[in-house]
C-alpha positions in Angstrom: 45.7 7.0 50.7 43.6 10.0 50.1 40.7 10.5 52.1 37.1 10.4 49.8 34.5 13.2 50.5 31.0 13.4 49.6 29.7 17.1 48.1 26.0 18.0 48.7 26.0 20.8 46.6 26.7 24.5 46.6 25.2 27.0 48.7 24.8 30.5 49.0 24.8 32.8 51.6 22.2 35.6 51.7 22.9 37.8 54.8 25.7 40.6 54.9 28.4 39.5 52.2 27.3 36.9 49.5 29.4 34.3 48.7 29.1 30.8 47.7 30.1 27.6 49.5 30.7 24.0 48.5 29.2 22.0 51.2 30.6 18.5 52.4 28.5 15.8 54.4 26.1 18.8 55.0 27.9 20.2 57.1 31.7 21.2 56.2 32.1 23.7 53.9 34.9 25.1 51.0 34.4 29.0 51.3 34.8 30.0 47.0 36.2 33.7 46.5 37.1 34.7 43.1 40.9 33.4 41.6 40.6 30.8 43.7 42.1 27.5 42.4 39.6 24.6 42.2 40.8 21.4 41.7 39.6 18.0 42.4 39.4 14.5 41.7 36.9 11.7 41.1 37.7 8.4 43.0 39.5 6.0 40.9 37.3 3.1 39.6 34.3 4.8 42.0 30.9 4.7 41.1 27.7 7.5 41.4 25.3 6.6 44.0 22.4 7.8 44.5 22.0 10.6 47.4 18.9 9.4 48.9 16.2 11.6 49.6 15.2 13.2 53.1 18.3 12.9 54.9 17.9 9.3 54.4 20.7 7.5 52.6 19.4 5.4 49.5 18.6 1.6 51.0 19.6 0.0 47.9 22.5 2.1 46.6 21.6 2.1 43.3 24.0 4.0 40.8 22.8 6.6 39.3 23.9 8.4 35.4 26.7 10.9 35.2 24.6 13.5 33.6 21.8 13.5 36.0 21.6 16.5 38.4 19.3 15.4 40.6 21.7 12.3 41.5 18.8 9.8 42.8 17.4 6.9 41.5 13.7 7.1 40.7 12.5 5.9 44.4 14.2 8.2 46.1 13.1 10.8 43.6 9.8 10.4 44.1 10.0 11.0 48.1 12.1 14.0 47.8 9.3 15.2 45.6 6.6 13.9 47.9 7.4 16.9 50.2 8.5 19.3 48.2 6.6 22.8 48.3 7.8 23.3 44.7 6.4 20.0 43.6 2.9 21.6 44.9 2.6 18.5 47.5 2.7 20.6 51.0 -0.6 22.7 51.8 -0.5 23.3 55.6 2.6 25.0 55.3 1.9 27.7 58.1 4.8 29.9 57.1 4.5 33.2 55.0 5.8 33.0 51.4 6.9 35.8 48.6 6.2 35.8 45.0 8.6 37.0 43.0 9.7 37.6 39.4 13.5 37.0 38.5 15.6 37.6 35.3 18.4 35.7 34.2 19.2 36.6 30.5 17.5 38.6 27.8 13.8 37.3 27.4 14.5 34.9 29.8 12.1 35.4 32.7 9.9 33.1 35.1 7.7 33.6 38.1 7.8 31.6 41.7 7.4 31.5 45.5 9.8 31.1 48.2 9.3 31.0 52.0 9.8 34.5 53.6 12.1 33.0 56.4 14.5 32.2 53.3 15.2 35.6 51.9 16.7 36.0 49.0 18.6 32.6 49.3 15.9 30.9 46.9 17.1 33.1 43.6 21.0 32.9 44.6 20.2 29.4 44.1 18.5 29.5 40.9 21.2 31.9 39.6 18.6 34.9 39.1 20.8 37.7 37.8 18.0 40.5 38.8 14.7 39.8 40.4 11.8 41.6 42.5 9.6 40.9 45.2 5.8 41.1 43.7 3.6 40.0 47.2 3.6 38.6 50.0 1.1 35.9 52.0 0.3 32.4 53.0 1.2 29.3 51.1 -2.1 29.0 49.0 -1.9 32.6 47.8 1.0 32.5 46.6 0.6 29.4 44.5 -3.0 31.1 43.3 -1.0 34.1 42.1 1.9 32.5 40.5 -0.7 30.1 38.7 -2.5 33.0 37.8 0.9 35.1 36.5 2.0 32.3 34.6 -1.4 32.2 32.6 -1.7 36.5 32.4 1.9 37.2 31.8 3.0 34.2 29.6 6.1 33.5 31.5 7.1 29.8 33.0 7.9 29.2 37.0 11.0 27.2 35.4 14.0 27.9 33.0 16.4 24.9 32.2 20.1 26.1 33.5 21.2 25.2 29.9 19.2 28.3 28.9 20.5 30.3 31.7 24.4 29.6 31.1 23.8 30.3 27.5 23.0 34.0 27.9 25.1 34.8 30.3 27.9 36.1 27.7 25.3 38.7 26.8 23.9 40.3 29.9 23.3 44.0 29.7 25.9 46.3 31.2 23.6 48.4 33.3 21.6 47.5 36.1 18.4 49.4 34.9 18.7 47.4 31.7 18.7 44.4 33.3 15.7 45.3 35.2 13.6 46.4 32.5 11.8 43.5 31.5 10.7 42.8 35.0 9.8 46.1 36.0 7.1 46.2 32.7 5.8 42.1 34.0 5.5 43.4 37.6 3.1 46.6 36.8 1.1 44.3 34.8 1.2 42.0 37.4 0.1 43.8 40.4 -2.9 46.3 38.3 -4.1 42.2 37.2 -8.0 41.8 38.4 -8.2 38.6 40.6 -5.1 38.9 43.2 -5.9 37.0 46.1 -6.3 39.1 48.9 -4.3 37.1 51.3 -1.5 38.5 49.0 -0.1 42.1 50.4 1.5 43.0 46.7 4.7 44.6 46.9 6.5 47.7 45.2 9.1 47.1 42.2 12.8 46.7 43.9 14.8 45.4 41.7 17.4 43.3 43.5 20.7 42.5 40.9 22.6 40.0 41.6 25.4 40.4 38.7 28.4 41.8 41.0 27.3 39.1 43.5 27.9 36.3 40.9 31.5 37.8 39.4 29.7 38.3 36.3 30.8 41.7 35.6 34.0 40.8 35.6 34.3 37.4 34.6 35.4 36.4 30.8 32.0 34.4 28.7 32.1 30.6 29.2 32.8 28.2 26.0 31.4 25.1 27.5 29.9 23.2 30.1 31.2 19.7 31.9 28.3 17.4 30.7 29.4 14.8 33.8 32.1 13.9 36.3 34.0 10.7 35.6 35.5 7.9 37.6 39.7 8.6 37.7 39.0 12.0 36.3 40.4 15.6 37.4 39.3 19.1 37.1 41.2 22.5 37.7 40.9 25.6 37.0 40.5 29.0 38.9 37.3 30.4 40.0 36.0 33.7 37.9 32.5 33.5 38.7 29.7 31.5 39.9 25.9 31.5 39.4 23.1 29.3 41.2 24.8 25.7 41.1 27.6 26.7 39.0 31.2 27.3 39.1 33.3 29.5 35.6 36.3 27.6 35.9 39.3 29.3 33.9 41.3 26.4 32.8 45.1 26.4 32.0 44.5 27.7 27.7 43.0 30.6 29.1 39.0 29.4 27.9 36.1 29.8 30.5 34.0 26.4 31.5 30.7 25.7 33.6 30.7 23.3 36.0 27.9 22.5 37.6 28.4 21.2 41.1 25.3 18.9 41.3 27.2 16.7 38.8 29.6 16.2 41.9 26.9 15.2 43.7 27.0 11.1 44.5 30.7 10.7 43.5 33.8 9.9 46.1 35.8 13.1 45.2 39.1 13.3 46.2 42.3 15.8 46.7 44.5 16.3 43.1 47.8 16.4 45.3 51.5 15.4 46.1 51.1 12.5 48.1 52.7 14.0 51.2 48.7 15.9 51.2 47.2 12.8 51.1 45.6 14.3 54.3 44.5 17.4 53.3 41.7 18.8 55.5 39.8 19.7 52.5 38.8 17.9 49.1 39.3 21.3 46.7 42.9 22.3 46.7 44.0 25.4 46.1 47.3 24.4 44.9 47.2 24.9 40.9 48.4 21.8 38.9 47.9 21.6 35.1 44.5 23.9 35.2 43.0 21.0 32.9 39.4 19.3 32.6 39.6 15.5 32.3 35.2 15.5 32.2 33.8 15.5 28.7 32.9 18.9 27.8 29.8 20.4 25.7 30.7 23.4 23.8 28.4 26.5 23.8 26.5 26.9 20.4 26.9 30.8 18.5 23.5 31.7 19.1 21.4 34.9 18.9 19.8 36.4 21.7 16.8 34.1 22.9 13.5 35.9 22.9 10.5 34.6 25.4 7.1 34.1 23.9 4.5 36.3 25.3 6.6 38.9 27.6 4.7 42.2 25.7 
C-alpha cells in the first residue's frame, strides 16, 4: 500500500541559486527544476483536514473545502492570525523590517513589509515578478509608511493570486519595462512629506524575478486547478513556477496553474506501478498520461488590467 504524505506548501530559496521546493511534514522536501515531471495523487476516499495553526495540529479535525487556500477551519484561522505580523497583531517585534514595492503584472502593483532577516524570500513567495527595496527600520515604521504609501500612492498591500496568474501571459519582455511602474511609485514615495524617521529610505534597485520564476521561457497558462479531489491525479511537467504555484504542461500540450496550497490538508500519494508503492518521495518523476483529474477554471480573454490611481 502506498505510503500517504502531507504537503505544507511550497517554498523558496533566496540565497545563491533560486529555486523552489515542495515541502513535506516541514521538513522533507521535493527540489522542482524546470521539465521536471510532477505527478501525484490524492488519497482514495480521503478527506481535507484542516492544518492547524502554530505548529499545533487542529484538536477537532475538522474538514475543511477543496477551494480554500488557507486549509483551516475558522478556529484555527483565527490563532494563525492572532500572531501574524501581517495581520498587524505583533508590536514588540524587536527585529528590523524593509518596505518594499513589488510588481507582478501590468498595473498591478502593491506596497508591504517584510522582516530584514528574511530577504527577499517574502516576494518569491508572493510571486513578485520585479520589486524594490524603499526603507528600512523598526516594526512600527514600517507599518506607518506602508499605511501612509497605500493612502499617497493609491496602491493596495494585497493582490488576489487570481489577478496575478492572469497577467502573467502578458509580462513585458524587458527588464526596464517591467520596472517602470515602480521606479515612478518609489520617487514619489521617498520625496513624500511625513516619512517616519526611524525609516532609513532606500535607493531604487530593481530586483526581477522573471528568469527566477521560468517565465521567460515558459508557454502562457489556460487555466487554473480550482481544488484537489479525493481519488484524483495530476501530471504534468514543470515550465515554471511563481509564489505558490506550479505551470504544469499537461499531456495536449496546454499550460495549467496549480496552486500548491490546494494540496495542503490532503493525504497525497505516489501515481505509480505498484512495485513503487514505496517510493521515498510523493511527486514522481516518472511521466504517466500527463493528465489533470482536478476540475479546472479556464482563463478569461481579457485586456490588460489597469490599477486605479498609479499616475
Amino acid at each position: 500500500m502506498a505510503q500517504t504524505w502531507h504537503c505544507t506548501g511550497l517554498r523558496w530559496s533566496a540565497g545563491g541559486t533560486v529555486r523552489p521546493e515542495l515541502v513535506w511534514g516541514g521538513t522533507r522536501t521535493t527540489r522542482l527544476t524546470w521539465g521536471k515531471t510532477v505527478t501525484f495523487g490524492v488519497e482514495d476516499g480521503g478527506r481535507r483536514v484542516c492544518v492547524g495553526a502554530r505548529g499545533h495540529a487542529c484538536p477537532r479535525r475538522v474538514e475543511v473545502a477543496a477551494r480554500s487556500t488557507g486549509a483551516r477551519c475558522e478556529e484555527c484561522a483565527r490563532l494563525e492570525r492572532a500572531h501574524s505580523v501581517a495581520a498587524d497583531t505583533v508590536a514588540d517585534d524587536p527585529r528590523p523590517y524593509h518596505v518594499y514595492l513589488a510588481w507582478f503584472g501590468p498595473g498591478l502593483v502593491k506596497v508591504g513589509i517584510t522582516a530584514l532577516e528574511r530577504g527577499a524570500a517574502r516576494l518569491l513567495e508572493q510571486g513578485a515578478v520585479c520589486f524594490s527595496w524603499l526603507g528600512t527600520g523598526p516594526l512600527m515604521a514600517a507599518r506607518r509608511a506602508e499605511e501612509m504609501l497605500r493612502a499617497a500612492l493609491g496602491v493596495p498591500d494585497r493582490i488576489p493570486y487570481a489577478e496575478k496568474r492572469a497577467v502573467r501571459a502578458a509580462l513585458p519582455a524587458t527588464e526596464d519595462e517591467r520596472a517602470a511602474e515602480i521606479g515612478v511609485l518609489h520617487g514619489r514615495a521617498v520625496a513624500l512629506a511625513g516619512w517616519p524617521e526611524s525609516l532609513a529610505p532606500e535607493p531604487f534597485r530593481p530586483v526581477d524575478h522573471l528568469r527566477a520564476f521560468g517565465l521567460d521561457a515558459a508557454p502562457a497558462a489556460v487555466g487554473e486547478i480550482t481544488g484537489l479531489v479525493a481519488g484524483g491525479a495530476v501530471g504534468g511537467r514543470l515550465v515554471a513556477a511563481a509564489g505558490p504555484d506550479l505551470h504544469l504542461r499537461t499531456g495536449d500540450g496546454s499550460v495549467v496553474v496549480l496552486d500548491t496550497r490546494l494540496m495542503t490538508g490532503w493525504g497525497i500519494v505516489p501515481v505509480s506501478d505498484p512495485v513503487n508503492d514505496t517510493m521515498s518521495d510523493p511527486v514522481s518523476d516518472q511521466e504517466r498520461s500527463g493528465r489533470v483529474a482536478f476540475p479546472v477554471r479556464q482563463f478569461p480573454a481579457r485586456a490588460a488590467h489597469a490599477q486605479d490611481g498609479l499616475f
